[in-house]
C-alpha positions as CSV (number, residue, x, y, z in Angstrom):
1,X,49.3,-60.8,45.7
2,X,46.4,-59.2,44.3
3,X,44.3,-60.9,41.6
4,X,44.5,-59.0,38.3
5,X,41.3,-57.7,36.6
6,X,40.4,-58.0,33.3
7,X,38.3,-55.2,30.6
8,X,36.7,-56.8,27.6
9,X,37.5,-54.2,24.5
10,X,35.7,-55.9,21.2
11,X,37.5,-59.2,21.0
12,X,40.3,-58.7,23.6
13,X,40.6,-58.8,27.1
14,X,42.7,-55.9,28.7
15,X,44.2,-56.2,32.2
16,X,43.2,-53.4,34.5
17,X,46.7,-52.0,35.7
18,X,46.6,-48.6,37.1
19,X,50.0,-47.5,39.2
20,X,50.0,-47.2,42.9
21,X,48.0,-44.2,44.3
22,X,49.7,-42.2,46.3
23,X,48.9,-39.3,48.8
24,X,48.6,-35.8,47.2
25,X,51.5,-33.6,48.3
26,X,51.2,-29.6,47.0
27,X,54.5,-29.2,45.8
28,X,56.5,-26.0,46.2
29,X,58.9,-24.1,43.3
30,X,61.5,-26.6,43.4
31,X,59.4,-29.8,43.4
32,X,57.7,-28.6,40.0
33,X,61.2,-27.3,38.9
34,X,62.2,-31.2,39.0
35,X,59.2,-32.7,37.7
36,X,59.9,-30.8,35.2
37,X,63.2,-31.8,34.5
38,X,62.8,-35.2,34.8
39,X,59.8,-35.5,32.2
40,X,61.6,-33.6,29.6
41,X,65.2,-34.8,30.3
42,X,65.3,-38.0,32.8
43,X,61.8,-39.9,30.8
44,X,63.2,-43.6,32.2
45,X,63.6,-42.1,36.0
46,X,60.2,-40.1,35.9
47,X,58.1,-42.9,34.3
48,X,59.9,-45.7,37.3
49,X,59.2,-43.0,40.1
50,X,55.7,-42.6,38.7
51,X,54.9,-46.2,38.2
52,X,56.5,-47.3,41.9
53,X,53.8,-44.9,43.0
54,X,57.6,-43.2,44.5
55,X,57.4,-39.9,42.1
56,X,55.7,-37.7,45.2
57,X,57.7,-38.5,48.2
58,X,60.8,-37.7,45.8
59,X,59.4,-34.2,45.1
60,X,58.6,-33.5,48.9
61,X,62.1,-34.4,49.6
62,X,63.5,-32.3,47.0
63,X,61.6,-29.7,47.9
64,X,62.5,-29.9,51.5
65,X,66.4,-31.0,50.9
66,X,66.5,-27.6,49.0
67,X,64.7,-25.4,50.6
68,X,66.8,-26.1,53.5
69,X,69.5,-25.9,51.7
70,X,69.3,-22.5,50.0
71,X,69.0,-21.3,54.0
72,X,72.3,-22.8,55.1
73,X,73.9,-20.9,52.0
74,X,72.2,-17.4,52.6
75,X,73.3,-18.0,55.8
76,X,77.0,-18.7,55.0
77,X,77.4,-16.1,52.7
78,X,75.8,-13.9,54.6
79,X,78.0,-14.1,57.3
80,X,80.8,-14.5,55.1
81,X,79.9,-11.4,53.6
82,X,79.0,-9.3,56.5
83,X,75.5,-8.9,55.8
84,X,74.1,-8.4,59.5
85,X,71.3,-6.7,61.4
86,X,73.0,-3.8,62.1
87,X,73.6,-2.7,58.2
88,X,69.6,-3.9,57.9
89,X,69.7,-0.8,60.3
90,X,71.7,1.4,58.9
91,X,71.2,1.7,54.9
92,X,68.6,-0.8,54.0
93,X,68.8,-0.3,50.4
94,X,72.3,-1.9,50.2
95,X,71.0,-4.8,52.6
96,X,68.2,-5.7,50.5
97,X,70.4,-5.7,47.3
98,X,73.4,-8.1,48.9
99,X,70.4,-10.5,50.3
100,X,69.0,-10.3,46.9
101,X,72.5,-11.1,45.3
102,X,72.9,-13.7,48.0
103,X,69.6,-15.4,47.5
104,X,70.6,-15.5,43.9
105,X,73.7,-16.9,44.2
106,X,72.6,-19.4,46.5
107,X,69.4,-20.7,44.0
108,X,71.5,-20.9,41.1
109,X,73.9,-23.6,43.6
110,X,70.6,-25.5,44.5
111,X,69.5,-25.5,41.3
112,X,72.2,-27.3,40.1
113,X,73.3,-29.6,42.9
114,X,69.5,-31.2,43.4
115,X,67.5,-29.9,40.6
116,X,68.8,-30.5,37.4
117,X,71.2,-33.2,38.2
């Protein structure tokens, strides 16, 4: 166990707590998207993340769970949808607007499976 430190301010004594440092991770779109969230909406689960020193490897992961995510569902739907190489061939126009629509579709899932729950 560490020894505890102590800051004299005027008459008191102040301990010198600081939370566990963690490594620096640039987070991506979806990792801000759930800091976000959590400050303004989860305060009791950002502020225990934080303090654990936990709050960055939960953002990585996010960020990675849902970026893998939203492939598997362009993916799917894709397929599903018959969006294929050959239409990307043919008339591009309408390819990029169903990947578009897909892409879409599939953030607003992700979005509400990881992000904001």
């Amino acid at each position: 166990m560490t020894e505890i430190t102590y800051t004299r301010q005027g008459d008191y004594n102040l301990p010198n707590l600081l939370p566990p440092q963690e490594e620096p991770v640039p987070h991506g779109k979806y990792a801000l998207l759930r800091k976000k969230f959590l400050k303004e909406h989860r305060r009791v689960t950002y502020t225990n993340l934080l303090t654990c020193g936990k709050l960055n490897g939960h953002l990585a992961e996010i960020q990675q769970t849902a970026q893998r995510r939203m492939e598997e569902i362009v993916a799917q739907m894709a397929k599903a949808q018959g969006v294929t190489e050959e239409l990307k061939a043919s008339d591009q126009m309408k390819w990029v607007q169903m990947m578009n629509n897909l892409q879409n579709a599939a953030e607003e899932t992700v979005l509400a499976e990881l992000i904001y729950s």
